[in-house]
N, C-alpha and C positions, 0 to 999 in steps of 0.2 A: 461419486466424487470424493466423499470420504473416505476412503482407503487411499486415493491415490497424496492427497493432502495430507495424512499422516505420513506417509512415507515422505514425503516433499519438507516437512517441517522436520522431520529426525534429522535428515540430509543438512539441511541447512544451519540447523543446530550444530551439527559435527562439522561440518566446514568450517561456521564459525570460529567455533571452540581453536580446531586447529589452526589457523589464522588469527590463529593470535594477533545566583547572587542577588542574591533574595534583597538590597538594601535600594533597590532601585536608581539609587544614581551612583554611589561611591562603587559598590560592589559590581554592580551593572556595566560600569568602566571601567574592570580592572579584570586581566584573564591570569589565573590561577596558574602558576611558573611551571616550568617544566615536571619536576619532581613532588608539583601539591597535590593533594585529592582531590579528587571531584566528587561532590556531597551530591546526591542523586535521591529522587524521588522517584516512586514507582505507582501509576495509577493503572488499573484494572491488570487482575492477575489471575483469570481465567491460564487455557490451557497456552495461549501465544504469550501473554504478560509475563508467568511461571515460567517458558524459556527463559523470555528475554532477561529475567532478573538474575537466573541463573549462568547466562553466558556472559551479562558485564561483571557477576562475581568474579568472573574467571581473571579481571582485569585487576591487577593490586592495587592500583590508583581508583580506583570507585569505593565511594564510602557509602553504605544504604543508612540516609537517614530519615526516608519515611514511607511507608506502604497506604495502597489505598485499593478498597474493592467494597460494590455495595453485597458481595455473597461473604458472610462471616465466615465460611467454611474456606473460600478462596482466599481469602484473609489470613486466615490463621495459619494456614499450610504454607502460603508466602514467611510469615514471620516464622516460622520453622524453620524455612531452607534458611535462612538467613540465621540465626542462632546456630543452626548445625555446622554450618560455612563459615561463620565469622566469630561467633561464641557472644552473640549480641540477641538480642529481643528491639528492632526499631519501633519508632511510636505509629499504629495503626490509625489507620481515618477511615472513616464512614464518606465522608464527604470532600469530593476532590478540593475544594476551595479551603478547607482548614488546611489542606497540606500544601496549597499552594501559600498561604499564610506563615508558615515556616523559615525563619531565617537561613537556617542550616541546610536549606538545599539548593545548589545551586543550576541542577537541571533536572528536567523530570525526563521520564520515560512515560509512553501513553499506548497502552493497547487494548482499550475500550471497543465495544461494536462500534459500526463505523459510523454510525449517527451519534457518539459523543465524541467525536476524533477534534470535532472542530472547536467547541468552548473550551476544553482543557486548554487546548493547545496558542488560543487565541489568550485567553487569560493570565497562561504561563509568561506567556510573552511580556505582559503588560506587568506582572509580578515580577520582570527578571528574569526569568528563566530559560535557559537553551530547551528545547523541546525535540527528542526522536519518540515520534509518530508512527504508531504501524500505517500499515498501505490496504487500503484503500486510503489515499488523503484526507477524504472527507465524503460524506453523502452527496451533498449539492456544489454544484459549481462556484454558486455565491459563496459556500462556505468559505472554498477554496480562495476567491478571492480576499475573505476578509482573513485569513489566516497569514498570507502574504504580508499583506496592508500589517497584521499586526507584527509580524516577526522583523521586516523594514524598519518600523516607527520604533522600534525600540531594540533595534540592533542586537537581534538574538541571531544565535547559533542554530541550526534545525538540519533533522536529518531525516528523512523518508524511510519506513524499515523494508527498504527494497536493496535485501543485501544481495542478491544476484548481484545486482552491478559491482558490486567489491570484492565477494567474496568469493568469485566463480571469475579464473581470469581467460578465461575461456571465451567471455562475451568481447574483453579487449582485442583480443586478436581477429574474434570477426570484424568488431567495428574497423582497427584497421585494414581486410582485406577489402574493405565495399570502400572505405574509401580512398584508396590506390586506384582504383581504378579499374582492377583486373576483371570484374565481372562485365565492364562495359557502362550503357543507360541504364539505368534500372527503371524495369517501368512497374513492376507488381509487388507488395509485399504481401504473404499470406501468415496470418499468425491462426493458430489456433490450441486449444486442448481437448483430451479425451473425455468427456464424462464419464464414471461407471456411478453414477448417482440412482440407485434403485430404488428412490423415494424413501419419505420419512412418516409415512401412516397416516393414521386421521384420527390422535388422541383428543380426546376431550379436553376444554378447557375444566378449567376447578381453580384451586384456591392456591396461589404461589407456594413454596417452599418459605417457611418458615425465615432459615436462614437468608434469606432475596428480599432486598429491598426494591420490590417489582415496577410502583410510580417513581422513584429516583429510576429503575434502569432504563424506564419508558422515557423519560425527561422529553425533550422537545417532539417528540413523536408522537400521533397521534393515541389517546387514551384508546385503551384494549383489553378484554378481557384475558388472563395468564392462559396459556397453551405452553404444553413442555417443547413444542419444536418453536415456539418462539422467543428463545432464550438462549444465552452460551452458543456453542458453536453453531446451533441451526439457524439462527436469526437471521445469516446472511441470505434466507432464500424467501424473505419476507420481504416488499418492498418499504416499508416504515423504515426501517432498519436498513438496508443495505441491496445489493445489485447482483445477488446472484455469484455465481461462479466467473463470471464474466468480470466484475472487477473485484473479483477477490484475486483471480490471475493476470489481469491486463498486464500490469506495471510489471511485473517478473520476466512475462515473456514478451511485450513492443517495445521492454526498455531499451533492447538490442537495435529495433528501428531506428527510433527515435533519437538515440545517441548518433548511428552511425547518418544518419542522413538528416539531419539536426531539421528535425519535422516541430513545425508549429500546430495551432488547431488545423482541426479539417476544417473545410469552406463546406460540404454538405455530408452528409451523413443518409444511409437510409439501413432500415434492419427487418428481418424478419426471423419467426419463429413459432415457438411454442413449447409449453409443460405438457406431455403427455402420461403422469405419473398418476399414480389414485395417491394422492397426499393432500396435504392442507395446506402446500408451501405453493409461492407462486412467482418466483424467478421461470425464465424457459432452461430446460435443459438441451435443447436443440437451439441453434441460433447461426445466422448471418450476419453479418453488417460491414457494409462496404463503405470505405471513406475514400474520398478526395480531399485533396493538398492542392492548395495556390500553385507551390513551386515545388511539388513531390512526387510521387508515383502514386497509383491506387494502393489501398491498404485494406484485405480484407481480414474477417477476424471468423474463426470457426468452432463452435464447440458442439458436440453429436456423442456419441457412443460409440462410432467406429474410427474414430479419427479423421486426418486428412486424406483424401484419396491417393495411391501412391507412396504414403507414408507414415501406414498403422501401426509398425514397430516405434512409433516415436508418439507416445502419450501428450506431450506440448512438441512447442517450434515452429521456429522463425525462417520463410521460405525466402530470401531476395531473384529475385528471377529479373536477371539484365539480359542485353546483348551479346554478350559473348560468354556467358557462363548462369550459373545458379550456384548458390550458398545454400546451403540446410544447416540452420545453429539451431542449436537446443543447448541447456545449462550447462552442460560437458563436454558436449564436441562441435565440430563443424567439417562439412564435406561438401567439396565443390563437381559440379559436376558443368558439364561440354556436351552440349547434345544429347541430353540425357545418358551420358555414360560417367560413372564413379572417376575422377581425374587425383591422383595422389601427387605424382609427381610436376611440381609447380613451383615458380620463383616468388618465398612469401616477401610480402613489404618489411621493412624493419621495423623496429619494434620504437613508435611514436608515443604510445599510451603508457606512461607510468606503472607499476606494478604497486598495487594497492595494500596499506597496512591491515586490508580489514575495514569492514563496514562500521562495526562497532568502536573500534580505533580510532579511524576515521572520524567519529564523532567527536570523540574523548579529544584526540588531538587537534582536534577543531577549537574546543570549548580553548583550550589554553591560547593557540595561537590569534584564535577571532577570523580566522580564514574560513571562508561559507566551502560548504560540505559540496561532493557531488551529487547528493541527490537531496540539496534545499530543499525549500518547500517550493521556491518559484518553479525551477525544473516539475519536483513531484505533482503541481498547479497544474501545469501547459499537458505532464504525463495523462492525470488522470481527467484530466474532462473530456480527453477522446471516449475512455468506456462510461460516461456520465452522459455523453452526446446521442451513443449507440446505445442506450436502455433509454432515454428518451423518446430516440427516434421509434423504437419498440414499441414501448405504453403507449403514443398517440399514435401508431400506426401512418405514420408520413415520413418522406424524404422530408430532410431539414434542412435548411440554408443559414451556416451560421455566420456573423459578424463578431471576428473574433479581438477588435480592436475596442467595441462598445459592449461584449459577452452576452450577443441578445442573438434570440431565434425569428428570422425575417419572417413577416408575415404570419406570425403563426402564434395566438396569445394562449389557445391552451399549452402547446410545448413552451412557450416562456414562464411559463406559471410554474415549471417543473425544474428551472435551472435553480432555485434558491425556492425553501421548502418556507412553511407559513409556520412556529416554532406554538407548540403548546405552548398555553401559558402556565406560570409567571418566565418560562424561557424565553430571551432575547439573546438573539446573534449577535454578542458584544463589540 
């Protein structure tokens, strides 16, 4: 899967690019005019962080006034790009909380593993600050909840870094053809991606890297001896840390569902699978999991090594299978088909869905106007607990029944044990 997520991240970088109050009550009430800066903090700048700071550089209105990473090395290379781009050295932090401390910035950026997605961002809030979040939302569903709760209570700006939706308008015009009508009922959706994940080894643990603040990177997860694949990019195939390929992709490719058939949680969930790799990591690289919707279609979700059956030229993608037709989207195109045959010539819907500034725009023009982003965190919330439901459903090995009004798993207290994580200590889920 690494090769194909390098390729997916340059992509998305280049699209970007081309597509172009910290005082808690006085500053917290007041959005910064048309023509002001937006003073920006940046926490974790690993290899996604390191884009992200470099694509709102791109933006004349973003002022970088403060970096944060517990790897010094990530650290320093961040204050580089920024010196070399702007002719400045910003003040560096060891620790996200002194830089949430900060007057001078009025929103952060957070692209932490995804078991710190949810204290920055929960804190930001309470400091004042607009908060874009990468995707995965957060580890645990609870998270997700109290990140809501915090960005609500304190009328912050927040934006999901699921720039598919903005940055790729290619998703707009699917959504509008599923909902014209032209496919019929829709009774099935199939999403899936290809893995070519050829395992990550079985290195020894030993003694962290110098420059790694390894118990700070650990923070509410459980204590662990260092391992190289349990760090930086490999971490997300740990379960402490995060869910796999499965929601490191969810949010990119069901956003397309979800938008166009405005799907709530699933009512159950069941998944199967498994890791058949000789490595130390232990996400599955093989995987099913089928949801049901109150008032929606099935929705399955597929990741394997050969793709979807039918259609292994296509590494991701979002299948709608109605009555009277089928959709195939994936990030750049979409193709309707009639009985299984390729249909080109067809009467499209007009065009309902606005054409977007930019994911990262979006953001920025958010902060000024006070207008919630499209992909909030409530959206990003309702998004990601579907692949939080389906790794669940996985690890205890059961069909689920969820209660998505009270966010509990019916009958079933080992899977509830699993919606919101027990936090090391001295960490509390603020």
């Amino acid at each position: 899967m690494q090769s194909n997520r390098r390729e997916f991240l340059f992509e998305a970088a280049a699209a970007t690019a081309a597509l172009g109050f910290a005082n808690r009550s006085a500053r917290a009430q007041t959005s910064p005019g048309a023509n002001e800066r937006i003073n920006m903090g940046f926490i974790g700048l690993g290899g996604m962080g390191s884009g992200r700071l470099e694509q709102f550089m791109k933006h004349p209105d973003v002022n970088v006034t403060a970096l944060c990473d517990l790897d010094e090395a990530h650290l320093n290379r961040a204050v580089g790009m920024v010196d070399k781009t702007r002719g400045k050295r910003p003040p560096a932090f060891h620790d996200f909380r002194k830089l949430l401390e900060q007057k001078d910035v009025d929103a952060v950026c957070i692209a932490t593993p995804d078991h710190w997605h949810a204290l920055p961002t929960i804190l930001a809030c309470k400091a004042g600050k607009d908060v874009f979040c990468e995707k995965p939302l957060c580890y645990s569903i609870g998270e997700g909840r109290a990140m809501v709760a915090a960005a609500a209570a304190n009328k912050r700006i927040t934006q999901l870094g699921n720039h598919i939706h903005n940055d790729y308008p290619n998703y707009r015009r699917a959504v509008e053809l599923v909902r014209s009508g032209l496919l019929g009922k829709i009774d099935r959706v199939s999403c899936w991606i290809q893995s070519d994940d050829k395992g990550l080894g079985r290195p020894a643990d030993g003694a962290p890297p110098k420059e790694l603040d390894y118990d700070f990177w650990l923070g509410p997860a459980p204590k662990r001896p260092y391992n190289p694949n349990r760090s930086h990019f490999t971490f997300r195939y740990f379960w402490d840390y995060s869910g796999g390929v499965f929601t490191d992709f969810w949010c990119h490719i069901t956003d397309v569902a979800y938008w166009a058939l405005d799907l709530k949680a699933p009512t159950s969930v069941v998944t199967l699978g498994n890791r058949n790799l000789d490595d130390n990591a232990e996400t599955p690289n093989h995987m099913e999991v089928v949801y049901e919707y109150a008032d929606g279609p099935m929705l399955t979700w597929t990741v394997g090594p050969n793709g979807f059956p039918g259609f292994e030229d296509h590494n991701i993608g979002c299948l709608f299978q109605g009555s009277e037709g089928t959709l195939l989207v994936d990030y750049t195109s979409h193709q309707l088909f009639v009985k299984g045959k390729l249909v080109t010539d067809f009467q499209r819907p007009p065009q309902t869905i606005p054409d977007s500034p930019g994911h990262l725009r979006e953001f920025l023009d958010s902060i000024k106007s006070r207008k919630l982003t499209t992909c909030n965190v409530e959206y990003a919330h309702n998004l990601t607990k579907g692949a939080l439901l389906g790794n669940i459903a996985y690890r205890t090995g059961r069909r689920l029944r969820w209660d998505d009004a009270k966010e509990h798993v019916l009958d079933d207290k080992a899977a509830q044990q699993l919606v919101t994580r027990r936090y090391r200590k001295p960490w509390k889920l603020a």
